[in-house]
Structure formats: structure tokens, C-alpha cells
C-alpha positions in Angstrom: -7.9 -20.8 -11.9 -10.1 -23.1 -10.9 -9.3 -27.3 -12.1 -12.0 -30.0 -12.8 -11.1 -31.0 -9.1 -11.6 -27.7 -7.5 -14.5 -25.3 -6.7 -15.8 -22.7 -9.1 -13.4 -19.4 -9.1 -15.3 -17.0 -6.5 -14.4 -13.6 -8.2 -13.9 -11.6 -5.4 -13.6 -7.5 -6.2 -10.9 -5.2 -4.0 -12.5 -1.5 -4.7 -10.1 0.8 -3.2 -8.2 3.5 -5.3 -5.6 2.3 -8.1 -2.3 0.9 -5.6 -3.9 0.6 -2.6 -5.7 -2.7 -2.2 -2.1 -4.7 -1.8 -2.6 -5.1 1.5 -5.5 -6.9 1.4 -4.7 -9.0 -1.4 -1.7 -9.8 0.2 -3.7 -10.7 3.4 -6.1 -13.0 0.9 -3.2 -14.3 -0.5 -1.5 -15.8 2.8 -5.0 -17.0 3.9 -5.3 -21.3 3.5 -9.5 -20.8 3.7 -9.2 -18.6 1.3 -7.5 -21.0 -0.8 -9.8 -23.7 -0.5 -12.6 -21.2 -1.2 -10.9 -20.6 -5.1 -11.1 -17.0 -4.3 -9.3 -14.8 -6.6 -8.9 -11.2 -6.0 -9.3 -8.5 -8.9 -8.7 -4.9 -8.4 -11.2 -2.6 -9.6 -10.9 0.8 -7.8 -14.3 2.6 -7.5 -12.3 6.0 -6.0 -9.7 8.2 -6.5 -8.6 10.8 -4.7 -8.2 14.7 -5.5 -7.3 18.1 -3.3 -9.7 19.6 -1.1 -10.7 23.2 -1.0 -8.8 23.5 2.0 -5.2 22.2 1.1 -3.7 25.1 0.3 -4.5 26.3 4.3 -3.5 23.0 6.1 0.5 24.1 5.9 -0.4 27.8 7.1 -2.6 26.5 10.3 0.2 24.0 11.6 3.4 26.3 10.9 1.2 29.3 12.8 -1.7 28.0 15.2 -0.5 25.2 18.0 -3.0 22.2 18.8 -3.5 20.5 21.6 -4.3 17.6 18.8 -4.4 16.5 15.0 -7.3 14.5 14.5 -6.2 11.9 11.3 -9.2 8.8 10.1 -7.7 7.9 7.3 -4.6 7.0 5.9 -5.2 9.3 2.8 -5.3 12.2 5.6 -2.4 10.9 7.0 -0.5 10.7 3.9 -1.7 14.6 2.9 -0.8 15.4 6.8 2.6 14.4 6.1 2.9 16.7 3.2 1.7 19.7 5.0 5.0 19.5 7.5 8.2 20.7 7.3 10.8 19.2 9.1 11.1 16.8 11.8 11.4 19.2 14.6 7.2 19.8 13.6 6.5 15.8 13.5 8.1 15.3 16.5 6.1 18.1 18.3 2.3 17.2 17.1 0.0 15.2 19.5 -1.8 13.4 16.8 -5.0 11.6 17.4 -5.6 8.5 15.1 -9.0 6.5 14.4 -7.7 3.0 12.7 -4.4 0.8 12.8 -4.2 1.3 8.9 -4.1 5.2 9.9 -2.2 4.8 12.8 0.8 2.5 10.4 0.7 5.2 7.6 1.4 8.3 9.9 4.5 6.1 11.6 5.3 5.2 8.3 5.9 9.4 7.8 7.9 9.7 10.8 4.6 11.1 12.6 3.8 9.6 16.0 0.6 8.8 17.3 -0.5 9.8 20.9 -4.0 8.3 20.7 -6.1 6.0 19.3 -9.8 4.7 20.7 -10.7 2.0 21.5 -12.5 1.1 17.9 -12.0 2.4 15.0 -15.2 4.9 14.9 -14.9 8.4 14.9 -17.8 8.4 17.4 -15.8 6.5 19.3 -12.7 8.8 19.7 -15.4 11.3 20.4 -16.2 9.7 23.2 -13.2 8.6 24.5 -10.5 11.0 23.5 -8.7 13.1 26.5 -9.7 16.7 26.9 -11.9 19.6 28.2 -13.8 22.8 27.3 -11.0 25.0 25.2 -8.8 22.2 23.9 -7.9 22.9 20.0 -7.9 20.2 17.6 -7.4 20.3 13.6 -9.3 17.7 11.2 -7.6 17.6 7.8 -10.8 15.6 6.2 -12.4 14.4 3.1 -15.0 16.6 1.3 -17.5 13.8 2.0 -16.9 12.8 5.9 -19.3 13.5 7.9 -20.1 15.5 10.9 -19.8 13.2 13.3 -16.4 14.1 15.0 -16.0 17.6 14.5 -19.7 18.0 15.7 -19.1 15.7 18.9 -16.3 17.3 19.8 -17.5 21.0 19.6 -20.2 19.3 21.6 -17.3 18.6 24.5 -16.0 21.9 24.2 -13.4 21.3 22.1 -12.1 24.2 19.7 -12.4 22.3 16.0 -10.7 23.3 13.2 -11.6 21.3 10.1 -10.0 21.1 6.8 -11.2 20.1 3.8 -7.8 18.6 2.1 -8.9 16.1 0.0 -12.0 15.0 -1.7 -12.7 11.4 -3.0 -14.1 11.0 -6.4 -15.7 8.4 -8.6 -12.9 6.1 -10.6 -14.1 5.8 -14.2 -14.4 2.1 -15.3 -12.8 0.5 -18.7 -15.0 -1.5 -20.6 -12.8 -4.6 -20.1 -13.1 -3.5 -16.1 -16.4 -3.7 -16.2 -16.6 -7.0 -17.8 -14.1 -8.0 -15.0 -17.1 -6.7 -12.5 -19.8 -8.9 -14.5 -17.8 -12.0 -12.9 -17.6 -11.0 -9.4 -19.6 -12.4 -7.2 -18.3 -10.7 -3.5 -16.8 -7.0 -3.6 -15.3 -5.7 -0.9 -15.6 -1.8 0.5 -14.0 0.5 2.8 -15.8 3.1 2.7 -19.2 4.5 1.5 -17.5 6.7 -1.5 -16.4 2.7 -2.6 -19.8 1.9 -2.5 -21.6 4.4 -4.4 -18.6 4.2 -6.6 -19.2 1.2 -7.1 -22.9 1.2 -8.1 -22.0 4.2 -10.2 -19.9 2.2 -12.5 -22.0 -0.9 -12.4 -25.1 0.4 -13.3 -26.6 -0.1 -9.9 -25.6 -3.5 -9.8 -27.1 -4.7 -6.1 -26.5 -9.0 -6.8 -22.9 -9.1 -5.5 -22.2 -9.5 -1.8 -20.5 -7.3 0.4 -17.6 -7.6 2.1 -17.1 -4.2 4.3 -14.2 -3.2 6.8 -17.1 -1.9 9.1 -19.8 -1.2 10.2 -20.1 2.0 8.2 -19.9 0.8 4.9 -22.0 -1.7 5.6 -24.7 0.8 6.6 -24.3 2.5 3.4 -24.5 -0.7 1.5 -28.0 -1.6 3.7 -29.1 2.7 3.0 -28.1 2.1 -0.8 -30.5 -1.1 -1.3 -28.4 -3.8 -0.1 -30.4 -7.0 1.2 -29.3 -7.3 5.0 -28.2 -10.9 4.9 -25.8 -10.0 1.3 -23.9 -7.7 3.7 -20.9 -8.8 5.5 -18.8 -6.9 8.5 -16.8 -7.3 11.5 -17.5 -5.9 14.7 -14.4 -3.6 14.5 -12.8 -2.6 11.3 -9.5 -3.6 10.1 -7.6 -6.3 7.9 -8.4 -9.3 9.8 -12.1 -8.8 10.6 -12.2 -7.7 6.6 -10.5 -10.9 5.6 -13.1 -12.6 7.9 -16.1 -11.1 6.3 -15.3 -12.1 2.9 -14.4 -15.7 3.9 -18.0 -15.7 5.1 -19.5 -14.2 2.0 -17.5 -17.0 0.8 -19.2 -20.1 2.4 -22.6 -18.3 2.1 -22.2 -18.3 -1.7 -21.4 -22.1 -1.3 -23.6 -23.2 1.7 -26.6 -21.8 -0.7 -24.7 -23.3 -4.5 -24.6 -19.6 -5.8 -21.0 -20.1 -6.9 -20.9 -19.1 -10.8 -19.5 -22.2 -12.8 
């Protein structure tokens, strides 16, 4: 709360589904800059998720097909992933590829190990660098709404893809006191383009915040969905520090330009 001798509050907006933005409010919260901006997170989740079409299949293809690899880009798929096995015996024996170090801590965090990771956290990246010829087999348990881009690029290589559709991301519905709560904020910050449109869903298409993304891919879906370029803020490779980063400098834009709300 912000004292006669302090800065104006900078409202700052974590969108991620209901119990899932503590990490990066405790990352905001250990932060000095952060601090000294008067920044106070506010959780208002703009997704939640629900089971794919696929779910029900995701048990059958690991208990009777082998992979050479699981393909996992989110730590919801990891978390559903973990569902879908039986026994450690099964963990132990997946080769698991994983795109993101939040990914890559939730699937340890089931007792799942990962065998690779590229080198950012892109699926086009693990595309382009993961190991493998014409012939190798690789399951995607996915969202409804990720794109193409990996099973595509990989069929492209050779690959055998399987995808899943386990899970699905829908809109979180907004309280009237939550959207009050969204009137004050000034920065929200995305992970993911389903955040985003979430967001302008419950907001009525409200474009003045800035925006703090994780990556680059959210903030190309903040730029495709009307976003000036210079309200958008990213790091060059997603994850919790480069987020923290980007919000710190939606921070000192709103004070370099005296857009702080009294």
C-alpha cells in the first residue's frame, strides 16, 4: 500500500489459472526493484483448464504402443502425463522430451525424468534440435488450442507423431469485484495466448494495460490482438526471470512516462 512517501501502487495483474501464479508472485515478492517500484500483484486468472477429447486414449497409447519420445510443453501436459502412468517401472522407462524449465520441474516433480530439453523454450526450437531420424515415434499429449508447429515440424523430419488432445484451456469467468480489481491494473502479465484473449474476453477488450509476457509468443498474440508494440514487454527466452524482468520494465516505462495511477 502505497505511503505519502512512496510511489503510486502499480497494480500489476498475474493471469494464470486459479493456484498457479505463486511462483511468480513469490518471484515478485523476493525482488528489491520490485519493491521500490510499489508493485503489488493481484491474481486474476483469465484460464482454466478442462479434458481434451483425447484423454481417455492417452493411458491406452503409453501402456500399449512404445515411443522413442514423449513430447511435454507445458506443465499442465506434464501434470495430465503423470496421470496417464501407472507405476514407476513406466516413468522410469519414458524418454521424455521437455520445452521449458517450468515443464521440465513439474514432470521431475512426478517422478518423470527428462531426457531432453532445447536449447530455448520454443517448440520450433525442439523441432529443430531434438535427436532423431525418419521412423522415430513420438507422442504429444497437447492442448486443444496449440498449434501445429511441433507435430508438423517433426512429421516434416520423418518423425512418426502421435498427438493427443488431453486437455483444452478455457476462458475463466470474471466476478464483478474481479473485474473492478482489473479496472486498477495498470501491467498484466501473460503466459500464454489463451491468457490473452482470456483476458480481453473478460475485460471488454481492454487494450490500455501493458504487457508483461513470458515470451515471445504471447507477446505476438498480444501485437496480433491490437496491442501497441512499445506496450508489450518480453524476454528473449521464456521463463521466470526474463518474466520478472519484463514487468520491472513495464514498470519504469509507466514511471519514466508519469502514467502511474495516483
Amino acid at each position: 500500500m502505497a505511503t505519502t512517501d512512496s510511489p503510486p501502487t502499480i497494480y500489476v495483474a498475474m493471469t494464470r489459472e486459479e493456484g498457479k501464479n505463486e511462483k511468480l508472485f513469490n518471484a515478485l515478492g523476493q525482488d528489491d526493484e520490485i519493491d521500490s517500484l510499489n508493485m503489488e500483484p493481484v491474481e486474476l486468472p483469465c484460464i482454466a483448464h478442462a479434458d481434451g477429447p483425447d484423454l481417455g486414449k492417452l493411458k491406452e497409447c503409453l501402456l500399449e504402443q512404445s515411443w522413442d519420445y514423449v513430447a511435454v510443453t507445458s506443465p499442465e501436459a506434464a501434470r495430465v502425463l503423470s496421470k496417464g502412468l501407472e507405476g514407476e517401472e513406466m516413468r522410469s522407462s519414458l524418454k521424455v522430451a521437455a520445452v521449458g524449465k517450468a515443464t521440465e520441474k513439474e514432470l521431475k516433480n512426478n517422478n518423470i525424468q527428462v531426457a531432453f530439453t532445447p536449447s530455448k523454450a520454443y517448440a520450433k526450437t525442439l523441432v529443430a534440435e531434438l535427436p532423431g531420424d525418419k521412423g522415430t515415434k513420438l507422442l504429444y499429449p497437447a492442448s486443444c488450442k496449440a498449434a501445429d508447429t511441433l507435430a508438423n515440424g517433426l512429421s516434416e523430419r520423418g518423425f512418426e507423431v502421435v498427438r493427443l488432445n488431453t486437455y483444452d484451456t478455457v476462458t475463466a469467468q470474471w466476478t464483478e469485484e474481479q473485474k473492478e480489481i482489473a479496472n486498477r491494473c495498470q501491467i498484466a502479465c501473460f503466459a500464454s495466448p489463451s491468457s490473452v484473449r482470456g483476458w480481453l474476453k473478460n475485460s471488454e477488450n481492454d487494450q490500455s494495460v501493458l504487457a508483461a509476457c513470458i515470451g515471445k509468443t504471447s507477446a505476438d498474440a498480444c501485437l496480433e490482438l491490437g496491442w501497441d508494440s512499445d506496450k508489450i514487454f518480453y524476454p528473449e527466452s521464456p521463463g521466470i526471470d526474463g518474466w520478472v524482468d519484463a514487468i520491472k520494465r513495464a514498470g519504469h516505462h509507466l514511471t519514466a512516462n508519469n502514467k502511474v495511477s495516483a
